[in-house]
N, C-alpha and C positions, 0 to 999 in steps of 0.2 A: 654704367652698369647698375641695376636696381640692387640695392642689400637685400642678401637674403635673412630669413629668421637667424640662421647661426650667428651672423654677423652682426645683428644689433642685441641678440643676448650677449656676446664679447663685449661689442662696445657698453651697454649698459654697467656689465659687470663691472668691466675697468671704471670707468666713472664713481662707481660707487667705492671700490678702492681706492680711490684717489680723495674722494671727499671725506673719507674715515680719516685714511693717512693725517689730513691738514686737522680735522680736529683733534686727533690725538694726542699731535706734535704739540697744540697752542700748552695745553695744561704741562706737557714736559718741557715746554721753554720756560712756563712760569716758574715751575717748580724747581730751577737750576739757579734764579737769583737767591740770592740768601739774603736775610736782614736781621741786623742788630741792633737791641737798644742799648743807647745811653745815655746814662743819667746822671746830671748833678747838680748843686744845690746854689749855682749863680745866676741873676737874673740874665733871662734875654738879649741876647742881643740884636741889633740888624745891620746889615751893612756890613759897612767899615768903623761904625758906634758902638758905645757899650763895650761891658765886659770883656775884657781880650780871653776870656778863658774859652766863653760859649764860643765867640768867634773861631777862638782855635779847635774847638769839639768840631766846628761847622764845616771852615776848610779842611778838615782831616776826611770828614763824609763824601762831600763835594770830589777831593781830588781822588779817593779812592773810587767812588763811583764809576769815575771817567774813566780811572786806569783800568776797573774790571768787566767795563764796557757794561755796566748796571747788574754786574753779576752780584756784587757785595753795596748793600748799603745799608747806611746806617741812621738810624733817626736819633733823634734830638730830644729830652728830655730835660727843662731847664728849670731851676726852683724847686729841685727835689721834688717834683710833682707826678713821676712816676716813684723814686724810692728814697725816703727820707733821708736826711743828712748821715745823722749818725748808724743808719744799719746800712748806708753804700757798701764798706768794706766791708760786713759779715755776708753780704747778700754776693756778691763778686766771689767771694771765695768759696760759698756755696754750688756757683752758675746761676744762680737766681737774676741776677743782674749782668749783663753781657760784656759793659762798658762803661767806664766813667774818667771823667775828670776828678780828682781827689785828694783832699789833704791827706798826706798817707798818716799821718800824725795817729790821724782818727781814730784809725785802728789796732794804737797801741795797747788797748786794753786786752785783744785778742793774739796780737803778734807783737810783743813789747820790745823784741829789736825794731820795728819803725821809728820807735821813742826817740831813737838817736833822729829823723831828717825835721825836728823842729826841735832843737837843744840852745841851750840861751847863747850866745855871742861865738858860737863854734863857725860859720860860714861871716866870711865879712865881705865879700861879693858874688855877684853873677857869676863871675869864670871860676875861682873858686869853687863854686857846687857845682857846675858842670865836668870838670876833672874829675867828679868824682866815680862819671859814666864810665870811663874806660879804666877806673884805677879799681887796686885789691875792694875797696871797701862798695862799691859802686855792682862790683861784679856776685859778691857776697851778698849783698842787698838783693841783688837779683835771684840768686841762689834760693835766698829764705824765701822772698814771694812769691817763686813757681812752687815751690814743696808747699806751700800754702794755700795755691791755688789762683793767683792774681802774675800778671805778667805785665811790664814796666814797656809801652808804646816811645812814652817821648818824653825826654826828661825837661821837667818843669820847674824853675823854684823862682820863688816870690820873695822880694825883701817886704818889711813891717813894718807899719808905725804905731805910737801908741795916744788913739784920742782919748780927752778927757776930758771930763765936763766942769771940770776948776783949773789950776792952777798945770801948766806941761809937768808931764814924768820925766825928767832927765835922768839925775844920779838915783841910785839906789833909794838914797834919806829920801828922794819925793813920794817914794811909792808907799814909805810909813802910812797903816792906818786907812787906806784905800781898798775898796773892793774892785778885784781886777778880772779883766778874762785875760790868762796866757796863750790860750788854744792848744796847750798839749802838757801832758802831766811835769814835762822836767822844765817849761815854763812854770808852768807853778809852783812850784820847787822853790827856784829861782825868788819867785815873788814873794815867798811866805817867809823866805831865808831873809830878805829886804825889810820886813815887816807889815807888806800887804796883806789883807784877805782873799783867797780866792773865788770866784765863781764862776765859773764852767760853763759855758752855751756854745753853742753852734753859729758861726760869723754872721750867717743871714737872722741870727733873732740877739745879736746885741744891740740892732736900734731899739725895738722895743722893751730890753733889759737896759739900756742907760735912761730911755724917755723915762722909766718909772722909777729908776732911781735905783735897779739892782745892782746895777751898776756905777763905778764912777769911772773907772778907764779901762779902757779896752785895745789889747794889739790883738791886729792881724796884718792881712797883707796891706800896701797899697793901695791896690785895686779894689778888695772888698770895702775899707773906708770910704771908696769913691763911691761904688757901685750903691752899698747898700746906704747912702746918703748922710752920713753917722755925722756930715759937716751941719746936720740939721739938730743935732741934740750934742756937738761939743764946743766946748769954751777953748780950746787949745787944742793942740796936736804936735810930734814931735813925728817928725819926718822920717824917712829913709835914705835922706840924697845924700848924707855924709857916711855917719856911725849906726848900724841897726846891730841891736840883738836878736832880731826877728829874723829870720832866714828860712821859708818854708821850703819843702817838697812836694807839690801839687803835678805830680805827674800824670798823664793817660794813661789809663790801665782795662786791661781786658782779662776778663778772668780764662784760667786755662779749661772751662770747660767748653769757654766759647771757641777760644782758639784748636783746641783741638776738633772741631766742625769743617776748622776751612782748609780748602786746597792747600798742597806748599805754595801756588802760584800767589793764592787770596793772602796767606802768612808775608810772602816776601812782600806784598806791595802795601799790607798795615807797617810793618817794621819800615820799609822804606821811606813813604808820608809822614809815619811819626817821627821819624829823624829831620827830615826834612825840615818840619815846623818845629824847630827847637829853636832856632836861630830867630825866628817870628816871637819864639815868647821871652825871648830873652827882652829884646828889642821892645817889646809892651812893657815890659814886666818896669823896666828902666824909666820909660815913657811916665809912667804913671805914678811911680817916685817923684817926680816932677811936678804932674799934674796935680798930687794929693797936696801939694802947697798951693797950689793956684784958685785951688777950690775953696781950700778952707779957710784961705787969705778972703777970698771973694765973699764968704759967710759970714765976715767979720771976725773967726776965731786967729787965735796967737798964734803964729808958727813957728819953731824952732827946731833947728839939728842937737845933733849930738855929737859931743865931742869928746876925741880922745881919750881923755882925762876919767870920762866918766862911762866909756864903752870897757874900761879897763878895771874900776869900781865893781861893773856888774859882771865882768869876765871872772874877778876875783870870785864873789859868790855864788857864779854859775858851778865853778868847782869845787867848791867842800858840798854844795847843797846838791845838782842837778846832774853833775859830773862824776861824783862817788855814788849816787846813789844807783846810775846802770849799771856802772861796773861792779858792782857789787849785789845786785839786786837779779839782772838778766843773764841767760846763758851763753857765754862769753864774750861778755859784755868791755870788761878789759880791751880783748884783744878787738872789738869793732870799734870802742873808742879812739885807742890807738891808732888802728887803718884808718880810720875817719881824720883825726888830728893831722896825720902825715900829711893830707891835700893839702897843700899852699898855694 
């Protein structure tokens, strides 16, 4: 049967319907992934190498992608090279910033109960700060950085060492007379109560503050000693693997203006990947306690633990100095000490 006119104005029609349809749909498929950045201030990783922190930023991206079938992803910002060290946390609590890995420490100057998750010789292990997720003080924590505007993914904490470009920091007396970084104000507390000097930089610019001498020792984590190479510009080191008064909180965190963008389905499967990878950094975090002797032994510098004796020396002047001065100083500060002290 030959078509007649009617019949191929229909078909034309339809056709041309059907071809609109497919473009329309391509921009609303695009337009349903969503993307986040985040940023923070450790070098690159690749692989299974480098930083376990970026790494953990990286599988957190990777497995959520997968789970939201490329609905949610997230990019990578490494070396602060989207947003500097020290404005991460003003920028997060803003929404200016989406995501990050972060000393929460940092942003004591703006939210001074974080002061407490870097406090001098208060965590003496891994599991120890991890109870702290499910206990009064842990859930409190939480409380204050949603009203803040930052919201706690996966919980993260790092033990310290402290390199130095002379002679190792043990007790207290060694720190006499030395210019130091603590990385968070009730570290230097601590240090000043000891008789060091302080000075204050961001982990990724203490090599270039010890090479020139602003420095003479420096704590932070582990991993940054390794990472940022600091075994190139110290004469000693005193480890993590026994006694640290270093104990950071370096959690993922997504500020709530991001989180409030995503699906409940998007929300359940960041909470679930970040829990997920806790047990991942715990497992680094240890690893590299380890590694920071190996390295620095390899350097040729000194290596020693801490003992006992002298974790007990700086506990002492953690408390008149670093210990009265939140509870005294923050809004109630007392009682998140306390909550905090309870965790064994």
């Amino acid at each position: 049967m030959k078509p007649n006119r009617r019949n191929i104005v229909i078909a034309a029609a339809s056709a041309a319907i059907a071809l609109m349809t497919c473009f329309s749909a391509a921009p609303a498929l695009a337009q349903s992934a969503k993307s986040l950045k985040l940023s923070h201030q450790f070098p690159a990783s690749s692989g299974d190498e480098g930083d376990f922190r970026d790494r953990l930023a990286r599988k957190f991206a990777a497995e959520v992608d997968k789970r939201t079938n490329g609905g949610l992803k997230i990019e990578i910002y490494p070396n602060g090279s989207l947003v500097k060290t020290f404005s991460q946390f003003g920028a997060l609590r803003k929404g200016q910033l989406e995501m990050s890995v972060l000393p929460l420490a940092y942003g004591g100057g703006e939210v001074p109960e974080v002061n407490l998750t870097l406090m001098p010789a208060m965590i003496q292990s891994y599991e120890q700060g991890m109870r702290w997720k499910d206990a009064p003080i842990g859930k409190e924590l939480s409380r204050i950085l949603e009203e803040k505007g930052i919201k706690i993914v996966a919980w993260v904490w790092q033990a310290g060492g402290i390199a130095s470009r002379g002679e190792p920091i043990l007790a207290p007396a060694s720190a006499k007379g030395m210019k130091i970084r603590g990385g968070s104000k009730e570290m230097d507390m601590a240090i000043k109560e000891a008789g060091g000097a302080v000075t204050n930089v961001p982990s990724n610019e203490i090599y270039n503050a010890m090479s020139t001498g602003v420095l003479d020792a420096a704590l932070t984590s582990s991993t940054s000693l390794i990472s940022f190479r600091l075994a190139e510009t110290a004469k000693s080191v005193t480890t993590a693997r026994d006694k640290s008064i270093w104990f950071m909180f370096e959690p993922l965190l997504i500020s709530m203006a991001a989180w409030g963008t995503l699906t409940p389905e998007q929300q359940k499967i960041v909470m679930e990947v970040g829990a997920e990878l806790e047990p991942f950094a715990v497992k680094e975090a240890k690893a590299d306690d380890q590694a920071l002797a190996d390295v620095f032994a390899k350097a040729g510098a000194k290596v020693v633990d801490m003992n006992e004796a002298q974790y007990a020396e700086w506990l002492e002047i953690a408390k008149v100095s670093a210990y009265k001065d939140f509870a005294t100083r923050v809004k109630n500060g007392q009682q998140l000490l306390d909550m905090a002290l309870s965790v064994r």
